[in-house]
N, C-alpha and C positions, 0 to 999 in steps of 0.2 A: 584726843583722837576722835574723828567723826568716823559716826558707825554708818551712816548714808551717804552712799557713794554719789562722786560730786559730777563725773562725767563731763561732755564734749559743751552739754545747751545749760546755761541757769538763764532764770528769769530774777529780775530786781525790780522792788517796787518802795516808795520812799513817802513815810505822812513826814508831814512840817509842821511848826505851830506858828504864829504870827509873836516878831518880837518888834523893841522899842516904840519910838511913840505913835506909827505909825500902822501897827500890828496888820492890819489889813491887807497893805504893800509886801509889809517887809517880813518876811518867813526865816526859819536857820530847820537845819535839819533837826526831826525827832526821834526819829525809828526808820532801821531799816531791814529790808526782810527778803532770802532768798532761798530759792526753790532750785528744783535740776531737775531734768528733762520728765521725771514719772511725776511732777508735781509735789516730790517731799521736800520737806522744809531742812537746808541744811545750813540755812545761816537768820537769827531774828536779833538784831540788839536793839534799845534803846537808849540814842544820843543825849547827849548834857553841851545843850545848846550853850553857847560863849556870852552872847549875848541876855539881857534878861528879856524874861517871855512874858510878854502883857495880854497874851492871847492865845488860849494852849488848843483854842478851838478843839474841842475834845467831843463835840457833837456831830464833828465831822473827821478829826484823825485820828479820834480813838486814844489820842494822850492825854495823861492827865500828872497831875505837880507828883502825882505816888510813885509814878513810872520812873521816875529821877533819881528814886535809891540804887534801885540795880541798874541804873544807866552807865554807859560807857563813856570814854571822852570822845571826840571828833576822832585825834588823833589815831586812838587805838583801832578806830572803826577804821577808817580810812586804810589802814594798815593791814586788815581783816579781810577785807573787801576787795582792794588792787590784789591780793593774793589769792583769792576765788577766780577775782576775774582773769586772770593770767591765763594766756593762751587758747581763754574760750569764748564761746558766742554766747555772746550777752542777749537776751531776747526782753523788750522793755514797751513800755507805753508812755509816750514821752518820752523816752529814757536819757535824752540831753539833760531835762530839768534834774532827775537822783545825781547824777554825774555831776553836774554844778555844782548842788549842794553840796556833794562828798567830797570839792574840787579835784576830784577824778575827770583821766580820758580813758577811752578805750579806742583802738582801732576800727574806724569807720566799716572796713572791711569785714571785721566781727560785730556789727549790732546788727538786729531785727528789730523796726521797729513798728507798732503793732498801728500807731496813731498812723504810719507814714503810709501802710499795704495800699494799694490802689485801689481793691475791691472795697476795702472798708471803709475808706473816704465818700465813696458813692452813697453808702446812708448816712451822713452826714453832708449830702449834696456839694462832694468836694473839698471840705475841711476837716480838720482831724477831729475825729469823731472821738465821745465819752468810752471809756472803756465799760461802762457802766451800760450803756445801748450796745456796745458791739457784745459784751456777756450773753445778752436776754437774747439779741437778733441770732448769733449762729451759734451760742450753746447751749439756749435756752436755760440759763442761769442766773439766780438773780442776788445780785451782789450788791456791796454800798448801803444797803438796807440798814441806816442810820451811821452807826457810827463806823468808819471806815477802817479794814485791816488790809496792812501791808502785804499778809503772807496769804492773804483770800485773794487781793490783785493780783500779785503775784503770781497765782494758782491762777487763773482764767487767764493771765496775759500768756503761761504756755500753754495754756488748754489751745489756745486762739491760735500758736504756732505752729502747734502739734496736730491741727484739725488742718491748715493748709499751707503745709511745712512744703511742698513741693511747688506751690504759685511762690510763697515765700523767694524759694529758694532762686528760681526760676526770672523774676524781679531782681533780683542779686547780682546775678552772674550779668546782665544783661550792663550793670553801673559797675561790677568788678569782673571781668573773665579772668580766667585763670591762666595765668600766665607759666607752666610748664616747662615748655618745650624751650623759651629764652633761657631757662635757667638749666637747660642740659646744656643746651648751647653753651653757656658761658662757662660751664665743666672742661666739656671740651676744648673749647679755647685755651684755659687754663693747663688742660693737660698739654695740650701742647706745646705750648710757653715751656714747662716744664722738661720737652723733649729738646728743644730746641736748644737751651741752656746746658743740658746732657750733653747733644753733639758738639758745641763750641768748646767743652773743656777738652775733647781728645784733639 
């Protein structure tokens, strides 16, 4: 049972570690970590990459070979996760790349994505900025401070949401309107069919 209520918004944030011979390139999922909308942490596992790991880059994700006792498999997570995410708004930083690795989708119409906001591009002169700059720039937070946690991303990418949850949203509607009124429509419609088959049998 979760004692923290998971509500409408979570944020997801995902460390990797470098595997095979190429470590550098080549990543597999290591941890993953999720929040809801007050910022509490109401999902953290740690993945048991498939692959082996020649690079746990642990200066940077915060994993290391111990973290692999209480690790989970892909599968279980995967499984964990499509169920969190179900029917909510995913709010992310990059948030395709967590998805890939977890080979997860979600409905485009449900993510936020923090890299993608218009405003925040502009201090990044147009490209998707560090989440790491946009922390310090509009929440005056400083994060990533060596080695990296998932549920401290996590935490600042809703901070980030939740500070301009209305340009957000506002951006959204403009690439998805709401489409309402077609679907009374097509009620109606349907009630009608339904009348029309009524009057044919007398």
């Amino acid at each position: 049972m979760r004692s923290t209520e998971l509500g409408k918004y979570v944020a997801m944030d995902c460390e990797m570690v470098g595997v095979g011979p190429n470590p550098d390139h080549e990543s597999a999922l290591a941890r993953v970590s999720i929040v809801n909308f007050n910022g509490e942490q109401i999902y953290d596992s740690f993945v048991r990459p498939k692959e082996m790991v020649t690079d746990w880059r642990t200066h940077v994700s915060g994993v290391a070979a111990k973290h692999m006792v209480e690790a989970r498999t892909l599968e279980q997570v995967q499984k964990d996760v499509a169920d969190i995410l179900d029917q909510r708004v995913l709010i992310g930083h990059a948030v395709r790349n967590d998805l890939d690795a977890l080979l997860l989708s979600h409905p485009k119409r449900d993510i936020r994505d923090t890299s993608k906001h218009p405003p925040y591009r502009k201090v990044a002169g147009g490209s998707a900025p560090r989440l790491k700059i946009l922390a310090e720039e509009f929440l005056g937070l400083k994060i990533q401070v060596g080695e990296h946690s998932s549920v401290e991303d996590a935490k600042a990418t809703m901070l980030l949401y939740r500070r301009d949850k209305e340009a957000f949203e506002r951006e959204h509607a403009k690439r998805w309107p709401v489409r309402v009124e077609s679907k009374e429509k097509g009620e109606d419609q349907q009630k009608k069919k339904k009348k029309k088959k009524k009057t044919r049998k007398r």
